[in-house]
Phi, psi and omega in degrees: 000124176268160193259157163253138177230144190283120165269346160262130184262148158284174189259346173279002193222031192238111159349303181252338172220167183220055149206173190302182209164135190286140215288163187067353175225181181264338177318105176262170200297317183315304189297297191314319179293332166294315199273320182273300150326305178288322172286285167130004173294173226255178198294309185323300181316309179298302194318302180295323189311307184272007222020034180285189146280168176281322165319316183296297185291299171327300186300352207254289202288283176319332165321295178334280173296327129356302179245036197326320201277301204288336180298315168274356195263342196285300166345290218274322199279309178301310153303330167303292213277311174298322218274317157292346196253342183262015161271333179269101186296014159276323202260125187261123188235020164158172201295342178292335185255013164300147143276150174329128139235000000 
């Protein structure tokens, strides 16, 4: 009898990020679905990029499409959180809020 391993964590069941994410790694499902979908790159491509299997990246894009509610509330979350760091002049949220040196 073969086991199945969950290759994607949800983010409510994850140690390092708290949103899904490929297991053992920092990757997250958001991201992958942006290089491929958002982007077009082809799965394979991402897959060498990250070292990943190309499977992992497929199971990354059905998580997605899978989970619509949670993708989005990840979405909504992520946007809250840029959207206060670029009001807070403490949080450097890209090279422009560096100081001169």
């Amino acid at each position: 009898m073969s086991r199945q391993v969950n290759i994607v964590v949800a983010g409510d069941g994850s140690e390092i990020h708290d949103e899904p994410h490929i297991r053992d790694r920092r990757i997250t499902v958001r991201h992958i679905h942006a290089l491929v979908e958002g982007r077009g790159l082809d799965a394979q491509t991402v897959a060498e990029r990250f070292d990943l299997t190309a499977a992992a990246v497929c199971h990354a894009l059905a998580y997605y499409h899978d989970h619509p509610e949670e993708m989005r509330a990840v979405e909504e979350t992520r946007r809250e959180r840029h959207d206060a760091a670029a009001d807070d002049p403490r949080i450097v949220t890209g090279p422009e809020d560096l100081p001169d040196s």
